[in-house]
C-alpha positions in Angstrom: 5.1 11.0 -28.0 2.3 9.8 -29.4 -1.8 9.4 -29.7 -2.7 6.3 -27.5 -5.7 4.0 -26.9 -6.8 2.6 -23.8 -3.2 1.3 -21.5 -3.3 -1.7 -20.2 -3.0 -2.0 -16.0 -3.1 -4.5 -12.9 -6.2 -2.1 -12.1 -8.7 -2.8 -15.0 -11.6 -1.0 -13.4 -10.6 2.6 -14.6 -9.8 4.0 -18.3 -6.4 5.4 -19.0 -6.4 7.1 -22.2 -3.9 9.8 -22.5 -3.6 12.2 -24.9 0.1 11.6 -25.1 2.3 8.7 -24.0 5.8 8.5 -23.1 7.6 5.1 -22.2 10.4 6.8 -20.3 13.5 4.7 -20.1 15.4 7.1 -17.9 15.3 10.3 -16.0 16.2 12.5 -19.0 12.9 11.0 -20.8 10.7 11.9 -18.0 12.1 15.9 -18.3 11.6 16.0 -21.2 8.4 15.1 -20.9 7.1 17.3 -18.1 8.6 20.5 -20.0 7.0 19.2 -22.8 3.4 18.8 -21.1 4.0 22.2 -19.3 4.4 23.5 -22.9 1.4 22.1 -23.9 -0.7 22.9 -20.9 -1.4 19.3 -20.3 -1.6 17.5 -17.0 0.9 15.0 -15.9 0.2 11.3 -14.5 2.4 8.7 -13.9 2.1 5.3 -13.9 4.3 2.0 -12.8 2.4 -1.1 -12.6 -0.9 0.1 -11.8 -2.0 -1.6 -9.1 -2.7 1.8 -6.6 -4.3 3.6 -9.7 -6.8 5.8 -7.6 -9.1 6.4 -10.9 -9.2 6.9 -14.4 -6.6 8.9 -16.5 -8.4 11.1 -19.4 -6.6 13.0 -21.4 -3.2 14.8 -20.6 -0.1 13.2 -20.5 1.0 9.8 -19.2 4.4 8.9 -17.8 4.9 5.1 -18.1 8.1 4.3 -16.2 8.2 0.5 -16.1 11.1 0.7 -18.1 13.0 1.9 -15.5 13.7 -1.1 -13.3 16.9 -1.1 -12.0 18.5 -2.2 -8.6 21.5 -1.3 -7.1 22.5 -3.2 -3.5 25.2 -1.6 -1.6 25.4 -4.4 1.3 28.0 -2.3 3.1 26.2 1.1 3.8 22.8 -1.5 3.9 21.2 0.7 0.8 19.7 0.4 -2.2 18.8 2.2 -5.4 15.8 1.5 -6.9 14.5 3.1 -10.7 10.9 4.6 -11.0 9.1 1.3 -12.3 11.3 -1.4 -10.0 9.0 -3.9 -8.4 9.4 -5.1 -4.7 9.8 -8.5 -6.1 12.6 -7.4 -7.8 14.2 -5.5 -4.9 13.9 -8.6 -2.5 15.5 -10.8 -4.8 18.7 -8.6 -4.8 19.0 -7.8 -1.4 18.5 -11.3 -0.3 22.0 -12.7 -1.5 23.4 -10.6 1.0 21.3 -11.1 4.2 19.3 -7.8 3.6 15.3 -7.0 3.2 13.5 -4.1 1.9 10.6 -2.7 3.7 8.3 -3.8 1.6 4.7 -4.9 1.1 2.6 -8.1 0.7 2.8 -8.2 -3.5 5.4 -8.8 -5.1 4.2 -6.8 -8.3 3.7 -3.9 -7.0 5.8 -0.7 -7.6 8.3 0.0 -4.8 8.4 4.0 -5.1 4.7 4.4 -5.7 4.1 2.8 -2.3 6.7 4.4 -0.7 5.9 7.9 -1.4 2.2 7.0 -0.2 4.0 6.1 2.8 4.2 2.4 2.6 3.0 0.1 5.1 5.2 -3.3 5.0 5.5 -6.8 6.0 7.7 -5.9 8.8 6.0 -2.7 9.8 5.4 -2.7 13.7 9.5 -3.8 14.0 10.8 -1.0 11.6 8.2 1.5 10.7 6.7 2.9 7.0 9.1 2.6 4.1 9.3 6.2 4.2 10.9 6.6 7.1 14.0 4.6 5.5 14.3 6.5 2.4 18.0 8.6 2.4 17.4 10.6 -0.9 15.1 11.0 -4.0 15.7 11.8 -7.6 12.6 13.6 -9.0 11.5 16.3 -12.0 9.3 18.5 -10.4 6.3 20.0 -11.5 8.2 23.2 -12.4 10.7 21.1 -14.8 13.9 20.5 -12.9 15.5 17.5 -11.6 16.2 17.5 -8.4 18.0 15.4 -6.0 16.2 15.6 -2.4 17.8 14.7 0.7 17.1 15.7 4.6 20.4 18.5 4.1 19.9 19.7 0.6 15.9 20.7 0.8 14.7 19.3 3.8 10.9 20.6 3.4 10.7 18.5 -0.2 12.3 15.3 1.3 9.7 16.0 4.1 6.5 16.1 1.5 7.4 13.3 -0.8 7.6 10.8 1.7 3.7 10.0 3.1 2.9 12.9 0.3 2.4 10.7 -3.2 2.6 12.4 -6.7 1.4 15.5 -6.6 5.5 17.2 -6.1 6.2 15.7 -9.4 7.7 12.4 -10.9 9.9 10.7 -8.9 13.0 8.7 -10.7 14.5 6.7 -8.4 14.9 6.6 -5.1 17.9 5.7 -2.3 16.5 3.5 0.7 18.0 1.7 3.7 17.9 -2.1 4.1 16.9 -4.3 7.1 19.0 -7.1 8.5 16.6 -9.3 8.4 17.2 -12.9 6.4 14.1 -15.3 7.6 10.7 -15.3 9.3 8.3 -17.2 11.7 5.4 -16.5 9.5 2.3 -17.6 7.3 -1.4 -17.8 7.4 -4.2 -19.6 9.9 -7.5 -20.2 8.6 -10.8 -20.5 9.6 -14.5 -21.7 8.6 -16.4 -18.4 9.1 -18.9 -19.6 10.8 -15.9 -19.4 13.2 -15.5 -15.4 12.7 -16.4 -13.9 16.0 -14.2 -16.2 18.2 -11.4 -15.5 15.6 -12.1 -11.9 15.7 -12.5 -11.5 19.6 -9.2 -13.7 19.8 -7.4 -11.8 17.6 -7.8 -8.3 18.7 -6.8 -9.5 22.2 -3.8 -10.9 21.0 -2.9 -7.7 19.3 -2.7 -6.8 23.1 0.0 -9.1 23.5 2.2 -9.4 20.8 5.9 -8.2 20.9 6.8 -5.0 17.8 8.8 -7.5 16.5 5.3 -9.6 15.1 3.5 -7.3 12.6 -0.1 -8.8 11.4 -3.1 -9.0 9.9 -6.9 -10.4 9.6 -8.9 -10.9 6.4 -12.3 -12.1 6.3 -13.1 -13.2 2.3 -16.6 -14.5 1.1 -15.1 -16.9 -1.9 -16.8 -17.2 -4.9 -17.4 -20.5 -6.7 -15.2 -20.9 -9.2 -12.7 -23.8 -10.2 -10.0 -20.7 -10.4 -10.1 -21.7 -6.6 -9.0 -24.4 -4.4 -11.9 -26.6 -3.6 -11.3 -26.2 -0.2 -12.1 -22.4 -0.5 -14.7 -22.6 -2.8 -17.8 -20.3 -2.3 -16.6 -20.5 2.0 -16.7 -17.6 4.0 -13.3 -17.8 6.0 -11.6 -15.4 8.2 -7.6 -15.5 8.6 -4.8 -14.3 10.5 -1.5 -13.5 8.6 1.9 -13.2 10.4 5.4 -11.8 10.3 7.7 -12.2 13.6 11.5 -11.9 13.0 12.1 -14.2 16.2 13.2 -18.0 16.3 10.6 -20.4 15.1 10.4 -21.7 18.5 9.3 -18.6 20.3 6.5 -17.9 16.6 4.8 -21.3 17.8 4.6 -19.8 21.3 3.4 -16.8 20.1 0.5 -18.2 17.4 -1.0 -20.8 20.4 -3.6 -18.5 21.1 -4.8 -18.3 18.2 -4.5 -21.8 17.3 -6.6 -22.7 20.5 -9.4 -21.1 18.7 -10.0 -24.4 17.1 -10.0 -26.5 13.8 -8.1 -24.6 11.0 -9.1 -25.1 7.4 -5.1 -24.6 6.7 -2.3 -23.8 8.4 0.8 -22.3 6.4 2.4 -20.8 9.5 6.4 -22.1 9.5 9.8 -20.9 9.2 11.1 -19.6 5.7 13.3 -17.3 3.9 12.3 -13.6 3.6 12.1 -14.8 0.1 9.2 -16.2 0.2 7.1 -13.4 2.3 4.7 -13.0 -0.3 3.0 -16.6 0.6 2.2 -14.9 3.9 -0.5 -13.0 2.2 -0.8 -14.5 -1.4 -2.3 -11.6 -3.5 -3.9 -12.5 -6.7 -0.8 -11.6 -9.1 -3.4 -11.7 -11.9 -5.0 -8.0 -13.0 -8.6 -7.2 -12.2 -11.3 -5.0 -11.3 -11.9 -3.6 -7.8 -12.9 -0.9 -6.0 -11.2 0.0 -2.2 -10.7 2.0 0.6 -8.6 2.5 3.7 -9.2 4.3 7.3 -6.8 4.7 10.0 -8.2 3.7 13.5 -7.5 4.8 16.4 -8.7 1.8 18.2 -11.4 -0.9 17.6 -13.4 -2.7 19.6 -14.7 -6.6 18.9 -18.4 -5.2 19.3 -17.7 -2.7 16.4 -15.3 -4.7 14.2 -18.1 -7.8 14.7 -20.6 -5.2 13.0 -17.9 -4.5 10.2 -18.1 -8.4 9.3 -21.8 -8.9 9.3 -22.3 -5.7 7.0 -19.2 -7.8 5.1 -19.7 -11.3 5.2 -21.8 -14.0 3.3 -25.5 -11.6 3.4 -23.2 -8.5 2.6 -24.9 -7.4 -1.4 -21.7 -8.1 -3.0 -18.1 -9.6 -2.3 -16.0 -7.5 -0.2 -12.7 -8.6 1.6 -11.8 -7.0 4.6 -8.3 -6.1 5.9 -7.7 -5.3 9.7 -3.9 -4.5 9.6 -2.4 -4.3 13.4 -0.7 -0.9 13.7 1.7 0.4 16.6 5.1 -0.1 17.3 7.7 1.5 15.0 4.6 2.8 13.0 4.0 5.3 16.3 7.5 6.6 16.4 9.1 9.5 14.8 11.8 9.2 12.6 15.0 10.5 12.5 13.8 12.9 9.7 10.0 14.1 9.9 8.0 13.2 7.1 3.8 13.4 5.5 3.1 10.4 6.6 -0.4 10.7 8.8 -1.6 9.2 11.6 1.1 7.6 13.2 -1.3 7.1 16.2 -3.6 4.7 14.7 -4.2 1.0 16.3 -5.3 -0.3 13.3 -6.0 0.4 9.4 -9.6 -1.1 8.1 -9.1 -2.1 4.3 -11.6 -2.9 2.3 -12.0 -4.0 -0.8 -14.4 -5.3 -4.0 -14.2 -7.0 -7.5 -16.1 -4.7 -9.6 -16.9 -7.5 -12.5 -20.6 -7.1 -12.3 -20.7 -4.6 -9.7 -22.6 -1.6 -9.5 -19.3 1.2 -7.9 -22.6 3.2 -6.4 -23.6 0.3 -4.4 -20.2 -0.4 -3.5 -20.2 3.3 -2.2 -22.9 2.8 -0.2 -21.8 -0.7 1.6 -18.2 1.1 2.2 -20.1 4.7 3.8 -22.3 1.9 5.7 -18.7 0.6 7.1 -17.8 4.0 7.8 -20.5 5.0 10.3 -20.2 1.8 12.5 -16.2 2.4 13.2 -16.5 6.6 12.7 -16.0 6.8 16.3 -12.4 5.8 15.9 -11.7 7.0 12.2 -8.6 9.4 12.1 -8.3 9.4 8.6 -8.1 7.9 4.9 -4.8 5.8 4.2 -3.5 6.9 1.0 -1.8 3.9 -0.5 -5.4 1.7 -0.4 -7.8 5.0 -1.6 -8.2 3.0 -5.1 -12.0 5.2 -5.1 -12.0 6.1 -9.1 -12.4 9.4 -8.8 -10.3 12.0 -9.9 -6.7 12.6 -8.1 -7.9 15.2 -5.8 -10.6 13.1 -4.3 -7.8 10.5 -4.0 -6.2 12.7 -1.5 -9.6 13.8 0.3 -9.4 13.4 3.8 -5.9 11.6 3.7 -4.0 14.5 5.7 -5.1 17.0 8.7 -5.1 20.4 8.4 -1.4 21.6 9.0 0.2 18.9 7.1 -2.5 19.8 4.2 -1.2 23.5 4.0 2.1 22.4 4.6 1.7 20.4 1.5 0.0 22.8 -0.6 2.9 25.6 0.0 5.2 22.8 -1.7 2.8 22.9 -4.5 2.7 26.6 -5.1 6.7 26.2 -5.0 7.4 23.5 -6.9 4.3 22.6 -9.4 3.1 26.1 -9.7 1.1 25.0 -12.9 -0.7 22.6 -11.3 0.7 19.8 -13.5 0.2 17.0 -11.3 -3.3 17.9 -10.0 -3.1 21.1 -7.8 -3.3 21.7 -3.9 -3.8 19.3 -1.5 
């Protein structure tokens, strides 16, 4: 262990300057470590790839796991076993050889078990549900120093709260998880001019209506800057998209997609057949690391009046660049697994992301667009989704308003139990 400057992350906004580092390579570094900080008295983060850090890390102790990026496929019992810094990239690439798919999210680079324990909302959600709800075990170091290995028959109530209850249990190792037969798609992205945006919008939400569980999407409304980084074609453009996943036949995706191709002219048009592979290019999220500032709510519903009110407060005369996410909800996402687990909300329609470069950016003002956002669709608002709260503050506003009331005490018993020092942040 060791004095550290500033760490380097995929979220540049927010300083992470430890006290002490470790660059665990296994799950023996990573008890050391926490008996060590408990020693010390120092608090315990973790970090992967850094692309869901929620703030700044100051002082305490740091647990870099990116070493720790291993994969195991087991094509027969459709598993895997995936270390502590594994990316989905990485996971998709070894369970495609044998016909199988994680449940995993639009980035590649983004740390599978970090996601998953915030609940983990996936390319192929509305078919097959969070990533939580396929998880079959755990391997964590609490917060009171032991390793553990967590499934639904040996403690039930810990498998329970670290699925849909992030890092505040402890520092999860690796993690078992079940696979999807699922080898292609009927999937990719329609865009639009955004002058364009409230026929799009109207259109989309009534497709939502429509769509079989076995078609999980998405619209994004961007205000491009001007900058030669970017196709010319998007250049400085306001242009609102639809994204889209659908395990059926490419036949019955061109079906499906005609109503929202009769909108009318696309700027581009990426919708096609291709291996799961390739799923990233339904979305294409920078891969680069920046600056931003986001948030996520859980809707119950939304209407086109409300969600046309989100864009304008958005879009080109909006005081700084902010994309916004509507991610269609229902389906699997509704139902209960076989094994109960944190994750909120299952009865939300829809989950409003937003989300701004900070380069330049004043975070207040940011606030103050986002809180502006919030009273337009707070009529519907069930709660903050955890895996998108990137609001640089500390880790207990992270979790502010994520969980309701039972599952919050629910949670907070497992803290007494298992962190009773408070290493990784306290109660709920």
């Amino acid at each position: 262990m060791t004095a550290t400057p500033a760490i380097e992350s995929f979220q540049t906004a927010f300083a992470i300057r430890p006290d002490l580092l470790v660059e665990a390579s296994d799950a023996a570094d990573v008890l050391a470590a926490v008996r060590d900080a408990a020693t010390r008295g120092l608090s315990v983060a973790v970090h992967a790839t850094g692309h869901g850090l929620p703030g700044p890390v100051e002082g305490g102790l740091l647990v870099r796991t990116h070493r720790m990026d291993g994969v195991e496929v087991d094509p027969g019992r459709r598993t895997a076993r995936i270390g502590a810094g594994t990316t989905w990239g990485a996971v998709v690439a070894a369970a495609a050889p044998h016909g199988l798919a994680p449940l995993n999210g639009s980035s590649p680079g983004v740390g599978a078990v970090s996601y998953t324990l915030g609940g983990g909302l996936g390319i192929l959600a509305r078919e097959f549900g969070y990533a939580a709800d396929h998880v079959r075990s755990l391997d964590v170091v609490t917060g009171d120093g032991v390793p553990r290995h967590v499934t639904p028959d040996t403690e039930p109530e810990l498998f329970w709260g670290l699925r849909g209850g992030g890092h505040r249990l402890g520092v999860v190792t690796g993690l078992e998880i079940g696979l999807v037969a699922v080898e292609r798609l009927y999937g990719g992205s329609l865009a639009f001019d955004g002058d364009a945006a409230p026929d799009v919008l109207r259109r989309y939400l009534e497709w939502t209506r429509t769509v079989p569980e076995t078609c999980t999407s998405s619209l994004a409304a961007t205000c491009y800057p001007d900058v030669p980084q970017l196709p010319e074609a998007l250049r400085g453009r306001y242009v609102i998209s639809v994204r889209v996943a659908y395990t059926g036949t490419a036949a019955e995706g061109e079906a499906l997609v005609a109503p929202l191709r009769a909108v009318g002219p696309a700027l581009s048009d990426s919708l096609r057949e291709l291996p799961y592979t390739e799923s990233h290019t339904i979305h294409s999220d920078p891969p680069f690391p920046h600056a931003y500032h986001g948030e996520g709510v859980m809707l119950r519903d939304l209407d086109a009046g409300t969600a046309g009110r989100v864009l304008e407060l958005t879009g080109p005369k909006a005081p700084m660049m902010t994309v916004v996410q509507l991610n269609h909800l229902g389906g699997a996402l509704a139902e209960r697994p076989a094994h109960d687990s944190a994750v909120p909300h299952r009865d939300a329609g829809f989950l409003l992301r937003l989300l701004s470069p900070l380069d330049g950016t004043d975070v207040k003002a940011v606030r103050a667009l986002y809180a502006r956002v919030a009273g337009e669709t707070a009529p519907y608002a069930l709660g903050r989704a955890l895996n998108f709260a990137f609001g640089g503050g500390d880790r207990a506003e992270t979790y502010r308003g994520v969980h309701g009331p039972r599952t919050r005490e629910r949670l907070a018993g497992l803290v007494s139990r298992y962190d009773p020092a408070s290493l990784f942040g306290g109660a709920y």
